[in-house]
C-alpha positions as CSV (number, residue, x, y, z in Angstrom):
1,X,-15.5,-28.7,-6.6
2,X,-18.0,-27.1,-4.4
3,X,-18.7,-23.2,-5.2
4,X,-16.7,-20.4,-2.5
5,X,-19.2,-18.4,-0.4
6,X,-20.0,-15.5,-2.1
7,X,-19.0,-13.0,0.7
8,X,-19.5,-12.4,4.9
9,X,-23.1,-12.4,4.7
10,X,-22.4,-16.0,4.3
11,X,-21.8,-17.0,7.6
12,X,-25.3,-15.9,8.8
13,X,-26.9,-18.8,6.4
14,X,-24.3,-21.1,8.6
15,X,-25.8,-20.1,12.0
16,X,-25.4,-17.4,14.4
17,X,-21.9,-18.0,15.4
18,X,-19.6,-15.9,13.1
19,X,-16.8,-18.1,13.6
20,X,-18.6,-21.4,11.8
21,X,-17.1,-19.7,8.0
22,X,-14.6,-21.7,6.9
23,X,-12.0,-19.2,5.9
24,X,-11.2,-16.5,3.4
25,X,-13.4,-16.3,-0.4
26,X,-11.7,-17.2,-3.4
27,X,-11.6,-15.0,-6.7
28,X,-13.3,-16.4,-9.7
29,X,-16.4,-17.3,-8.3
30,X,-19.5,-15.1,-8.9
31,X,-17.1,-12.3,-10.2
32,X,-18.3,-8.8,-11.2
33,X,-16.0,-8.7,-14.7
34,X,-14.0,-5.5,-15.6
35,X,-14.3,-2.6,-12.8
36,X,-12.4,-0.9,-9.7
37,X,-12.3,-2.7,-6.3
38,X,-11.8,-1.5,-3.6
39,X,-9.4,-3.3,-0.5
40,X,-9.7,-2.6,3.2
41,X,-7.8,-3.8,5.8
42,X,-9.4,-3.8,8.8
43,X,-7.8,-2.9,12.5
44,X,-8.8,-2.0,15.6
45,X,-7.9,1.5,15.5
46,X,-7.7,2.3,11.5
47,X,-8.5,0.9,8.1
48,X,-6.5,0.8,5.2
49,X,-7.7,1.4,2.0
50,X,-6.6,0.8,-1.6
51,X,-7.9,0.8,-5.1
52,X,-7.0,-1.1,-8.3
53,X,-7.4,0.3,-12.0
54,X,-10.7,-0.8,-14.0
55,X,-9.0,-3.9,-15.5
56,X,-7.8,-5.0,-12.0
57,X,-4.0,-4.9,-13.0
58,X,-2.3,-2.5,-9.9
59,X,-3.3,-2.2,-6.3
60,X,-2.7,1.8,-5.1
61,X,-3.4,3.1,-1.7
62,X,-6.2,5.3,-1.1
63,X,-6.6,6.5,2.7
64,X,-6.3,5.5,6.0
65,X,-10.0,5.6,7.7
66,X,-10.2,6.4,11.2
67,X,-12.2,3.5,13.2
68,X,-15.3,4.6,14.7
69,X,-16.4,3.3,18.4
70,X,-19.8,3.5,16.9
71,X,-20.5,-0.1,15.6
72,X,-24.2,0.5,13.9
73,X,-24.6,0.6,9.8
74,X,-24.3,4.1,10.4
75,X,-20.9,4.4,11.5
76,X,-18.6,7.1,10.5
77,X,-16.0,4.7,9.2
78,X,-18.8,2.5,7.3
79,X,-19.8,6.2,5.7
80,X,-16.4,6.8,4.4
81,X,-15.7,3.2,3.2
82,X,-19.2,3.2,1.3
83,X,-18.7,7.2,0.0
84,X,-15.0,5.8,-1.1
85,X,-17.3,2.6,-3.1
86,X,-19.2,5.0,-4.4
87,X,-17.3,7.5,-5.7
88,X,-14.9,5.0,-7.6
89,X,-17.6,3.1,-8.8
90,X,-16.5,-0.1,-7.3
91,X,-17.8,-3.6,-8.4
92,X,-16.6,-5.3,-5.9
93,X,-14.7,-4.5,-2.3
94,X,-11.8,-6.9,-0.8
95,X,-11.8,-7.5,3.2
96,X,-8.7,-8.2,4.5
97,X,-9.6,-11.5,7.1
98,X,-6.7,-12.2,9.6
99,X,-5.7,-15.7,10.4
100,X,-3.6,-17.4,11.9
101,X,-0.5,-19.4,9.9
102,X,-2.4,-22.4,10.7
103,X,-5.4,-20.5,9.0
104,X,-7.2,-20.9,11.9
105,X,-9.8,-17.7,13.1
106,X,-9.2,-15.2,16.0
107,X,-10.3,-12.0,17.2
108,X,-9.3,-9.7,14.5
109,X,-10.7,-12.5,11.8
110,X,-14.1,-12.0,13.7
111,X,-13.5,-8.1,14.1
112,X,-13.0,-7.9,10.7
113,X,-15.9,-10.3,9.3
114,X,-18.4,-8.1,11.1
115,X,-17.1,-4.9,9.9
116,X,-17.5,-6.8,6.0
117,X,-21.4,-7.4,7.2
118,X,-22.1,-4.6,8.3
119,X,-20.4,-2.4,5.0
120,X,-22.3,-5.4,2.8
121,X,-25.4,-3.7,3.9
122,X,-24.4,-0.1,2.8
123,X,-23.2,-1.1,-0.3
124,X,-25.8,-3.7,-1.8
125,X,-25.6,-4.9,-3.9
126,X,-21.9,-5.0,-4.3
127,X,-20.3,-8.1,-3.4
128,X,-18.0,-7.6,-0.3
129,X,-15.3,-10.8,-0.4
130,X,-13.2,-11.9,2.4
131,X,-9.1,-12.7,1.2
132,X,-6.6,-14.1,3.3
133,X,-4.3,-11.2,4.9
134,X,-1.6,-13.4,6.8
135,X,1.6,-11.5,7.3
136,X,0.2,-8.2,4.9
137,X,1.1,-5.8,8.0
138,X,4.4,-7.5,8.5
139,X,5.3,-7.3,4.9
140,X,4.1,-3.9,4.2
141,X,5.8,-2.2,7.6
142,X,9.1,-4.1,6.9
143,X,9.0,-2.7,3.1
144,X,7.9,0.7,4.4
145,X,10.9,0.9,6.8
146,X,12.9,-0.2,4.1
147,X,12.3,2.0,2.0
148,X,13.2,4.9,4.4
149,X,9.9,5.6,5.4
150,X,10.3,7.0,9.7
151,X,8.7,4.4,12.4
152,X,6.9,7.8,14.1
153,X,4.7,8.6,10.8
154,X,4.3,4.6,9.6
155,X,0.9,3.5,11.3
156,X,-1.5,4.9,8.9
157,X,0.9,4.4,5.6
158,X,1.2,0.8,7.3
159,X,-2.5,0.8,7.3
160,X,-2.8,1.8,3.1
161,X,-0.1,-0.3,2.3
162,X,-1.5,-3.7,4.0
163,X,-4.9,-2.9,2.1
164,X,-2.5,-2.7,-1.3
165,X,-1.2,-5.8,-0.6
166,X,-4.6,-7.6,0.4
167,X,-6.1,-6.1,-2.9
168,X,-3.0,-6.9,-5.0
169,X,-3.2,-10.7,-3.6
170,X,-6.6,-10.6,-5.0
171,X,-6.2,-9.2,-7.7
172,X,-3.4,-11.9,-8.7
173,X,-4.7,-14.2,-7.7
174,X,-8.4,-13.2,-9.8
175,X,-6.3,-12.6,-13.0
176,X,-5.1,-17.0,-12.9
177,X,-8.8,-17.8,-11.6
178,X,-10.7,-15.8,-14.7
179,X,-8.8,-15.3,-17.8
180,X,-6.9,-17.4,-20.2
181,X,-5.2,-16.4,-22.9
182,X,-7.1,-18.6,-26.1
183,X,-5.3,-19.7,-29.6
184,X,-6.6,-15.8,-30.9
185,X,-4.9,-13.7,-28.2
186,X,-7.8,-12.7,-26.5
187,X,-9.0,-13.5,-22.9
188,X,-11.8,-15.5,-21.9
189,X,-13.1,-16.9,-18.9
190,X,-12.0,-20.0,-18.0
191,X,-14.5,-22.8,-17.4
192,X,-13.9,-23.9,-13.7
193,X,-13.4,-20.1,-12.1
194,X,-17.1,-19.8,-12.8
């Protein structure tokens, strides 16, 4: 099995076109151990963002992030997403990439790839990953709504609460990649998700 890419910075060693990745990172490979991460999901007005406990059990929302027009390293919204990596000591930060149900790339999958190069370079060396998102914002508004939550006040809990579920997929989908339970109880990494 050939290795996953080990974040967006990736798709400059394919060539210049952004579109060449082949889609989202998978946990396991090249993976930080024990830590916070951090999950954003990118739009084109806000970003979500969530957090998980150090031993990457429970996704929580953070904040919603106002998008800045500014598109250089030096951003506002890039300075809030790194000060946010910072301060909980992330080891590793989850980018929400937008397909389509055929998996295939649009707009908002290159919107959001280019937002996780550009935070890549404010937070080296902290691997920035890219998960599949499909369906995150229609899940979390429809549980949001739900839940009694008004339309008129949704868009920026809508925001957190897609970055909780991108984190959380991640997370799940990390704890089947790297640990196994062996004959003493304890967890080790398994072979193949290294």
């Amino acid at each position: 099995m050939a290795p996953a890419s080990s974040g967006p910075d990736s798709t400059a060693q394919s060539g210049p076109d952004s579109s060449a990745r082949s889609g989202p990172d998978r946990p396991g490979v090249d993976d930080p151990g024990r830590g916070r991460r951090i999950g954003v999901d990118v739009g084109s007005v806000r970003i979500g963002v969530a957090s998980c406990d150090p031993d990457c059990i429970l996704a929580t929302p953070v904040e919603t992030v106002p998008r800045s027009k500014e598109k250089g390293p030096d951003a506002p919204d890039i300075r809030r997403i790194v000060a946010l990596v910072e301060e909980y000591e992330a080891v590793e930060v989850i980018v929400g990439l937008p397909q389509t149900l055929r998996g295939e790339r649009g707009k908002a999958a290159d919107l959001a790839s280019a937002f996780a190069r550009r935070l890549q370079r404010g937070i080296e060396p902290i691997p920035v990953r890219m998960a599949d998102e499909r369906l995150t914002t229609v899940t979390a508004s429809r549980a949001l709504r739900e839940s009694g939550v008004r339309a008129k006040g949704q868009r920026p809990m809508i925001d957190q609460a897609a970055a909780v579920a991108i984190l959380q997929g991640w997370l799940d989908e990390r704890s089947s990649a790297v640990n196994v339970s062996d004959a003493d109880g304890g967890d080790r990494p398994t072979g193949d998700a290294l």
